[in-house]
ZAMARGU-4260 file (C-alpha; in steps of 0.2 Angstrom, whole numbers, plus 5000, padded with zeros to 4 digits):
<rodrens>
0) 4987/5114/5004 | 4999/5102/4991 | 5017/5113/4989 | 5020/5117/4972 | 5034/5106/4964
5) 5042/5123/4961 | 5046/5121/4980 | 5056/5106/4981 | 5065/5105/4967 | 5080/5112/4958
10) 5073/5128/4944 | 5080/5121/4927 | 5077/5129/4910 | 5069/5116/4897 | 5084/5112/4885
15) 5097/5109/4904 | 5100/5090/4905 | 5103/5094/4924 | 5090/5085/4933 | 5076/5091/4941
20) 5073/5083/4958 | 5060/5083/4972 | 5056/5074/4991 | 5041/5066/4994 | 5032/5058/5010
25) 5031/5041/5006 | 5023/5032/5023 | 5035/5039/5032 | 5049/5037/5024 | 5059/5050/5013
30) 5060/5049/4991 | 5071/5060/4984 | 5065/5057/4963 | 5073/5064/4949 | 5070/5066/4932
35) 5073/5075/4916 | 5055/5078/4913 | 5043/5089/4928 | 5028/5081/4921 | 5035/5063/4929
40) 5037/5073/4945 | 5021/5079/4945 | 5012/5062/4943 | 5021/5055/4957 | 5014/5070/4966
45) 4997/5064/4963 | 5002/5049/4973 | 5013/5054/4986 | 5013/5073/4997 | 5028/5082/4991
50) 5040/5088/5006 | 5042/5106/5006 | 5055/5107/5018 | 5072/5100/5010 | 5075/5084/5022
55) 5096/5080/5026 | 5096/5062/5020 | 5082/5052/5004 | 5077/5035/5012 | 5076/5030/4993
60) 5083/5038/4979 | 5074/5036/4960 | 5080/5042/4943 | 5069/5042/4928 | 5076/5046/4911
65) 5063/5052/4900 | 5065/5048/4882 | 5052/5059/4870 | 5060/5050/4857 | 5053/5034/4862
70) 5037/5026/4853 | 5022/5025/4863 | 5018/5013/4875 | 5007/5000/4875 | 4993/5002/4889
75) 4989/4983/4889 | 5004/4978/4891 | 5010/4966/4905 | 5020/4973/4920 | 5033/4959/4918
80) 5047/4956/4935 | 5060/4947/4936 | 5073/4947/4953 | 5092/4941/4956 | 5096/4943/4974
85) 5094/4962/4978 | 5091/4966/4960 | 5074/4969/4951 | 5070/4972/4933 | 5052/4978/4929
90) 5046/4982/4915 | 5031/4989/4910 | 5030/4992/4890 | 5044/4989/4875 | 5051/5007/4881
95) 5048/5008/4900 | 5057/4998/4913 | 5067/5003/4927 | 5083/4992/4941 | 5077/4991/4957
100) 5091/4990/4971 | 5088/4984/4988 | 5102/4984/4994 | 5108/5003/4988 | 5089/5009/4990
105) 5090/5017/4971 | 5080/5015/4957 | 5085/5019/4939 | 5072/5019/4926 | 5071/5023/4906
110) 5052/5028/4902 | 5040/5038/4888 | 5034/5052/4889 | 5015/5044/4889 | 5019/5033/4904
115) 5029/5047/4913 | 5009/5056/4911 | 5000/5042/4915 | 4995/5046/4934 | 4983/5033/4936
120) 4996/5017/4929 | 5009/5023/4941 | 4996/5027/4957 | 4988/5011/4954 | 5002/4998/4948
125) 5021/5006/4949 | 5022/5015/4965 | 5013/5000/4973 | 5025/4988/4967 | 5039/4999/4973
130) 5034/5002/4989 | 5031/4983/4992 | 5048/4979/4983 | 5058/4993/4994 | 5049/4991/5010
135) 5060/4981/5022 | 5076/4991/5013 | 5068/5008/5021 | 5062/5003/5037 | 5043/4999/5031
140) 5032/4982/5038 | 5022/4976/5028 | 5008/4966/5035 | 4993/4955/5028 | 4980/4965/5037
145) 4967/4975/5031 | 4964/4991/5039 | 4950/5003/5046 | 4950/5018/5056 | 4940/5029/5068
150) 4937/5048/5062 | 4951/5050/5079 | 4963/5042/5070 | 4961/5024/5081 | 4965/5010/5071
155) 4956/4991/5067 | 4969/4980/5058 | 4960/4965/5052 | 4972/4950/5049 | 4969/4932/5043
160) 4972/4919/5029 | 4969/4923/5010 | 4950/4921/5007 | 4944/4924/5027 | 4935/4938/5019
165) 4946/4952/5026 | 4943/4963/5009 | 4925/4964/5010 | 4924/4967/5030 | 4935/4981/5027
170) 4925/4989/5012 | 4909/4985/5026 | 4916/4995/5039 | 4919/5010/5028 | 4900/5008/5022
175) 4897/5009/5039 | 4905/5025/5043 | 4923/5018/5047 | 4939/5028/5036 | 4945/5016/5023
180) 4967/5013/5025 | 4968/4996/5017 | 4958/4980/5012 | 4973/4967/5008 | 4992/4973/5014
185) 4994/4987/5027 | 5013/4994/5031 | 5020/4998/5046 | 5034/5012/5049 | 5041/5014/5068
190) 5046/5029/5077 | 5055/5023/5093 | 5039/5014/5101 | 5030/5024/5090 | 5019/5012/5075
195) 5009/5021/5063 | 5000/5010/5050 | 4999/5014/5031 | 4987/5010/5016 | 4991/5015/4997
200) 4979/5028/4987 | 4974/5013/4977 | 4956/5004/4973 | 4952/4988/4988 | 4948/4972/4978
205) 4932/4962/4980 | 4930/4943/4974 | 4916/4944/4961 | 4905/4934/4976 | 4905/4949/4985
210) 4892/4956/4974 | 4878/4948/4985 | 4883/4958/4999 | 4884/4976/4988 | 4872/4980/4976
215) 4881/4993/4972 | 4891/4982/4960 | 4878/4976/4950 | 4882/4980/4931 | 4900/4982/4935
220) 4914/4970/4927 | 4928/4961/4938 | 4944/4961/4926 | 4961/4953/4932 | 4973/4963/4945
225) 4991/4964/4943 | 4992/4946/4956 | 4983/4938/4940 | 4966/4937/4954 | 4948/4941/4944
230) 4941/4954/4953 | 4931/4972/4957 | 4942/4984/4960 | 4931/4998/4970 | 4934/5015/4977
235) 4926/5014/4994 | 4925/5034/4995 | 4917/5035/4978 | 4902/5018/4982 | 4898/5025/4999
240) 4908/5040/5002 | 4917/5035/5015 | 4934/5046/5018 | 4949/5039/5015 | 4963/5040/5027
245) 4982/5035/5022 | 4988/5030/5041 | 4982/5028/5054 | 4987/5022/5075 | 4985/5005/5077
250) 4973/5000/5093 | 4967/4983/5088 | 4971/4969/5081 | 4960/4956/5077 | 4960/4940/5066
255) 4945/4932/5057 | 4941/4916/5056 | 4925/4907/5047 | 4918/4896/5055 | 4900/4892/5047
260) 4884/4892/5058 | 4895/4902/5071 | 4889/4917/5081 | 4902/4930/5083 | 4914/4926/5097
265) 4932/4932/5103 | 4944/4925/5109 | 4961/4933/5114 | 4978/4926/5110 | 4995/4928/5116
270) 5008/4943/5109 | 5017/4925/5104 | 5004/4920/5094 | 4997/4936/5085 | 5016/4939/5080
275) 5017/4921/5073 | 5002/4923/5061 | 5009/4942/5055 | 5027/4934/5053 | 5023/4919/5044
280) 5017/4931/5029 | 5032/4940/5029 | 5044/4936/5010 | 5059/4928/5012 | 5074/4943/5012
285) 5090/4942/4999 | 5108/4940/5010 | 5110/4954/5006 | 5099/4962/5014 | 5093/4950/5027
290) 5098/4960/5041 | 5082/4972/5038 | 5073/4955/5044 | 5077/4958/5065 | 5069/4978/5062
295) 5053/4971/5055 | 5053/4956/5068 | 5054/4972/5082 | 5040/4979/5073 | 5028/4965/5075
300) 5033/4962/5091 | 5029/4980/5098 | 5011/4980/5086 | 5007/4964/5097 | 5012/4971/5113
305) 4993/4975/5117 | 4978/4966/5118 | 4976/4954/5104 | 4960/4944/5097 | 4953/4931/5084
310) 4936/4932/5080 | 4927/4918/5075 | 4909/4918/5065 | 4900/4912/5050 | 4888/4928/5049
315) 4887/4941/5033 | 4899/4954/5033 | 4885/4967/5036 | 4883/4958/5052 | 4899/4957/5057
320) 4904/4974/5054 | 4890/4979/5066 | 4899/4969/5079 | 4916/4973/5076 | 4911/4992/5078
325) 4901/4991/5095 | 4920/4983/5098 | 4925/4998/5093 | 4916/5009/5103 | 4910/5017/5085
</rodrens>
């Protein structure tokens, strides 16, 4: 069962302008958010578990000032970001915009009341972006894998280039029985040898093609993601009701490759090799924080310390997905 925020934060009458302040389990990794206003607490709890056990140190600390005085915000409008070394500005609406900084692992934010309530803009577009901003500040790798996993917790990372079809595999697998984690970017957190893999709460995104291999689509509009890409942004527990699992252990690593008229075939590769694809992806790092590179490089390099694949094909994903999970042992 969820704590209440009541557990994990400090009790403050409504007129105090002391903060309240609460810990949550973000991939690992420790937030300590505070805020004038509960409510913004409690949508970030509909994201992320809160910690009920006070933890010594925040791997990231966030601040949100609430202003009930501002107007409205505007729903359509655009997330806008701009970057200067360690530094981001993002802003989501004419009132609501927040500093991210790398470097110092803080956020500082001015928001409306509306958006602070809005659970599904911040589950879907502003923790996203902050995890994927923050990541290599707190110890987090992010990879361009998708992600499946066994009901034991085993772990399938699918990696390959943009458009090798690792999306609509991944949504496959859970049709198939597989626990959806990811369809696009996976992030790994290390403990010692320790590599746990992590997906966002957040829809996978099929190209409007994909509509040919899931009836289920039929009737239903693409409409642009926050990368500018026209797509279907789908819930794979709701279309097939396959359940969702936030992390997983990773136990294979496999990268798809089309190759048309192709049977299904694999191929192992060297450690060298399967980190050279996952590195290649990494974003460049700021000086500032540059150093954060060499943990991330050590990450990679103990995911690859196993048996590494690619698998060619240029069969449906239905098909393929059939294959990959007699791979699987499923």
């Amino acid at each position: 069962m969820t704590p209440p925020l009541a557990v994990a934060r400090i009790a403050l009458t409504s007129r105090s302008r002391v903060p309240i302040q609460a810990f949550f389990d973000v991939m690992g990794t420790v937030w300590q958010v505070s805020s004038n206003s509960e409510k913004l607490l409690e949508t970030v709890q509909d994201t992320f578990p809160l910690l009920s056990n006070l933890p010594a140190r925040a791997d990231l600390s966030l601040f949100f000032q609430v202003n009930r005085q501002a107007q409205a915000y505007v729903t359509q409008h655009r997330p806008h970001f701009r970057a200067l070394d360690h530094l981001y500005y993002a802003s989501f609406a004419p009132h609501d915009s927040m500093v991210i900084d790398q470097q110092h692992r803080q956020v500082v934010g001015q928001i409306s009341i509306e958006l602070a309530q809005d659970k599904s803009f911040w589950k879907h577009t502003i923790l996203p972006v902050l995890v994927g901003i923050v990541s290599a500040s707190i110890g987090i790798t992010p990879v361009h894998c998708a992600c499946v996993a066994r009901n034991d917790g085993t772990g399938l990372l699918l990696g390959g280039a943009s458009g090798s079809g690792k999306s609509t595999l991944a949504v496959t697998l859970a049709s198939a029985g597989f626990n959806y984690v990811s369809d696009d970017c996976t992030y790994l957190s290390r403990a010692n040898t320790d590599i746990c893999a992590w997906g966002l709460p957040i829809p996978a995104k099929l190209l409007p093609e994909s509509v040919a291999y899931f009836p289920q689509l039929h009737g239903a509009t693409p409409r642009e993601s926050l990368n500018g890409e026209i797509a279907f942004q789908v819930d794979p527990n709701q279309l097939f009701g396959s359940a969702p699992m936030l992390s997983c252990k990773p136990q294979w690593l496999i990268f798809i490759e089309r190759c048309a008229g192709s049977r299904p075939t694999f191929q192992t590769i060297s450690s060298q090799d399967a980190a050279n694809r996952l590195v290649q992806d990494l974003e460049l790092l700021p000086e500032s924080i540059a150093d954060q590179r060499d943990y991330q490089l050590e990450t990679i390099k103990q995911l690859v310390d196993r048996e590494c694949w690619v698998l060619r094909h240029g069969v449906p994903p239905q098909e393929l997905a059939e294959v990959l999970a007699s791979f699987c042992g499923f």
